[in-house]
N, C-alpha and C positions, 0 to 999 in steps of 0.2 A: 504494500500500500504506500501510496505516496503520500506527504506530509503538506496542507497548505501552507503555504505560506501566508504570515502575519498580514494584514493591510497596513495602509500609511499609519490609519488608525490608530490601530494597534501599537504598533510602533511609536509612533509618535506618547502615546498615554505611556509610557515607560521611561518617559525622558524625568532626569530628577525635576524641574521647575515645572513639570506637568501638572496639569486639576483636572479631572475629569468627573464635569456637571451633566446630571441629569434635569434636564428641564420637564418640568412636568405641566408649564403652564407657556403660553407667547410674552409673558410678561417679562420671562427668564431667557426667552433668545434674544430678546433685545441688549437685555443688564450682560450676555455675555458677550454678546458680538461688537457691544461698548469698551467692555473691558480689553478684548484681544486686540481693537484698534489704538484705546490709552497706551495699554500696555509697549503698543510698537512707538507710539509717539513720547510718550513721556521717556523711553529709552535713550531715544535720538536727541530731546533736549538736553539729557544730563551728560550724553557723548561728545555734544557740542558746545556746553556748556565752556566758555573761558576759552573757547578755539575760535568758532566761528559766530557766536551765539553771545550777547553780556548777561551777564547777572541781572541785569534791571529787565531782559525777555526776559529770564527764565525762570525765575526764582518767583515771582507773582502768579505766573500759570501753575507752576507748583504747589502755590501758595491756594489757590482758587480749587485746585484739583482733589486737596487733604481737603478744602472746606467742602466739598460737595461730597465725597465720600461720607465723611462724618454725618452729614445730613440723610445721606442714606441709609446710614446705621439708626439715626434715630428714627427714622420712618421705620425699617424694618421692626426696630422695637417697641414700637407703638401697636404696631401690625401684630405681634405677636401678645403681646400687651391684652389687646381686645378678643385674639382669638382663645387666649389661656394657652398658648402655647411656650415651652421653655425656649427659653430665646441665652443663647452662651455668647458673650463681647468673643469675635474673633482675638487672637494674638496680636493681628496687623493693624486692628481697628483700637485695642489697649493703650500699644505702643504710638499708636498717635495720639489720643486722648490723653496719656502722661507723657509728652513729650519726650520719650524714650529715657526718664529718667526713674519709675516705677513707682512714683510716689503716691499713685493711687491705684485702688484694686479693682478688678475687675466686677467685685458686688458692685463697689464705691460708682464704675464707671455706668455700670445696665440701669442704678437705681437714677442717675445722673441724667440720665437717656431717657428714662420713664418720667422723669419732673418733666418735660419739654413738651 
């Protein structure tokens, strides 16, 4: 018997910086095909960043990019909030909220999220 071979798929979902999302809804093809785009764009500003690129571009879109994230996180915890669902602060989303210096906890940050 012969063995298939993997798709790009496949392959691809094995990479360490991989995520592989199950969208269960169209609300969630958008938030990822968002993300795959940021994700190629905010790469190239910080590659460029002091080369081709000043600090006064890039550092405000940066700046506007943690702020809309974080907005999304409190949506989503509102969301979850209303459904009675457990809603856990990612580690990405912590690390922004305490300014990667860890002075506040992640109850500290969801209850933080749920005043809003």
């Amino acid at each position: 018997m012969t063995e298939e071979k993997p798709s790009r798929w496949e392959v691809m979902a094995r990479e360490r910086n991989a995520r592989v999302i199950l969208c269960n809804t169209p609300d969630t093809y958008a938030v990822t095909d968002l993300a795959r785009h940021a994700d190629k764009g905010i790469r190239a500003l910080r590659n460029r960043l002091l080369i081709t690129l000043s600090a006064e571009q890039v550092l405000p879109l940066l700046e506007e990019y943690k702020s809309v994230v974080l907005k999304l996180h409190e949506v989503i915890s509102k969301i979850h909030k209303v459904t009675e669902l457990n809603y856990k602060v990612p580690r990405s989303v912590q690390r922004m909220l305490t300014g990667d210096n860890g002075k506040q906890t992640e109850k500290q940050a969801t209850e933080q999220s749920m005043e809003k």
